[in-house]
Phi, psi and omega in degrees: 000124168286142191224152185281176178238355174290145202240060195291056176338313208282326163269337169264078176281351188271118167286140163113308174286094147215131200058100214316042145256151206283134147257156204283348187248004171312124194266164179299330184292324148340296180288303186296008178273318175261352172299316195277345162299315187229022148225086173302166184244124196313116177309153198273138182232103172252003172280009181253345192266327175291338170259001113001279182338303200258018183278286200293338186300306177319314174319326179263344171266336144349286248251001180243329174316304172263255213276014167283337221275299179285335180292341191266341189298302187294341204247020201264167054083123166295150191072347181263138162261134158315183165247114183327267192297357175218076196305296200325337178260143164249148192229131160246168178322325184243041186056030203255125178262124170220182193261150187279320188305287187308309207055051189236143187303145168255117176289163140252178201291183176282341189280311150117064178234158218198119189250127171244171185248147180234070163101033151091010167212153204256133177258145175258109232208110188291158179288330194287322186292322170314299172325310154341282172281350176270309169230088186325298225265328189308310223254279166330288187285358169281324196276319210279085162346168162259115186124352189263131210249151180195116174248158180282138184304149152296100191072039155206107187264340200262057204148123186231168177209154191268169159309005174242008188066029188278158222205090209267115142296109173271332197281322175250351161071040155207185179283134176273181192247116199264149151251194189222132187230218197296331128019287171097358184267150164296136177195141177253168176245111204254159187272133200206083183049066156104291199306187198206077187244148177285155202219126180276138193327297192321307169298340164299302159331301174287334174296338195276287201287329189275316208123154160299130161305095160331134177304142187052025147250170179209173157304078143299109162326146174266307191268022172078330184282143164290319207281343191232101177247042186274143166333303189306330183253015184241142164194175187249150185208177194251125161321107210300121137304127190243192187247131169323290174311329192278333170295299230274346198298325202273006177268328185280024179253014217010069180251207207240196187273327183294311180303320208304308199313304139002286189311275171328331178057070182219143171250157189320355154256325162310359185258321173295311194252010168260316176297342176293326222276326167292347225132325203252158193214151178285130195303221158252338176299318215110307249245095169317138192228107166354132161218092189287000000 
């Protein structure tokens, strides 16, 4: 580029410009001086750069609500499952949940609860249950003997129970622990129209595997044990008939109800009611007491 060397002072009073051309000793600070002098810069709008923002936020949570979902779905981590109810997440076999985008894990609390994020707010989410639900069948057959069968309780669907009288929560993916109560039969406490009412194993067994209990039978033990509410010791039968006399001779012979029971090959409240059936009515021990 040729640059003059005429100098006009009186019409270019401005040094480094004359007739719009550069002069040659012209310093650069100069030059950016008079550029930014006779091109001012648009004034700053900052309510157009704050709806910019969130113009461009919506744009991305569109684009991660819908098509990040299935694109991240195809990438995820041998072994990891999505999360139903938190697609942006994944879950695997040894409970470790991490975000699909980042891929960095979400811990839980000591309660062993995990806060994820959904639509821009975050839900608090047990691992087990997340788990539960990603892997049903997996999570089951971890557990599961050899030889042992498993169907869903009947009016408790959220709950299945085996051939071994064993008593699975699929919805938290763990076992229950039955207790015993005055009974003497094992029963868990299952939720039933608001309620908890205790439910005996046996009866849970026999209803998934036998069928509903025919009118007038009831779910007989075979060996007598209470305490053993496997399939294999269950069947429905007719209320044992004893002979009235033959309860009351060995109870006036003084034995307990339980040898009666025993003898006769019955259980103790049919010894019960065959002695009411007599006369004798219960003491304050348990122990029917004559009354002639």
């Amino acid at each position: 580029m040729v640059l003059s060397q005429q100098w006009k002072s009186d019409h270019h009073p401005s040094p480094g410009i004359a007739n719009g051309h550069l002069l040659r000793n012209t310093a650069i600070p100069s030059l950016l001086f008079s550029y930014c002098y006779t091109h001012p810069l648009p004034p700053f709008d900052i309510r157009r750069c704050i709806r910019l923002r969130d113009d461009n936020k919506l744009a991305g949570s569109a684009h991660s609500t819908e098509e990040r979902q299935s694109m991240n779905t195809n990438e995820l981590p041998h072994g990891y499952r999505p999360i139903a109810e938190a697609p942006l997440y994944a879950i695997n076999l040894s409970a470790i949940v991490i975000c699909i985008e980042t891929g960095l894990p979400a811990k839980p609390n000591v309660e062993g609860y995990v806060r994820l994020t959904v639509d821009g707010k975050q839900i608090r989410r047990s691992v087990n249950a997340i788990l539960a639900r990603a892997f049903p069948a997996e999570l089951l057959a971890a557990i599961t003997l050899p030889g042992e069968q498993w169907l869903t309780c009947p009016n408790f669907t959220d709950y299945k129970v085996s051939t071994l009288a064993r008593v699975w929560s699929a919805k938290k993916a763990i076992l229950l622990a039955p207790g015993t109560g005055t009974t003497g039969y094992p029963a868990v406490c299952l939720p039933l129209a608001g309620s908890f009412p205790s439910i005996p194993v046996h009866i849970l067994v026999a209803n998934a595997f036998l069928g509903p209990c025919p009118e007038g039978m009831h779910v007989k033990h075979i060996d007598r044990d209470r305490a053993n509410a496997a399939l294999s010791n269950l069947r429905h039968a007719f209320p044992p008939r004893i002979d009235p006399s033959a309860a009351v001779a060995l109870h006036l012979s003084g034995a307990s109800v339980r040898a009666t029971a025993q003898a006769l090959g019955c259980e103790k409240k049919a010894v019960y009611r065959a002695l009411r059936a007599k006369g004798f009515k219960s003491g304050a021990t348990g122990r029917p007491q004559g009354a002639a």
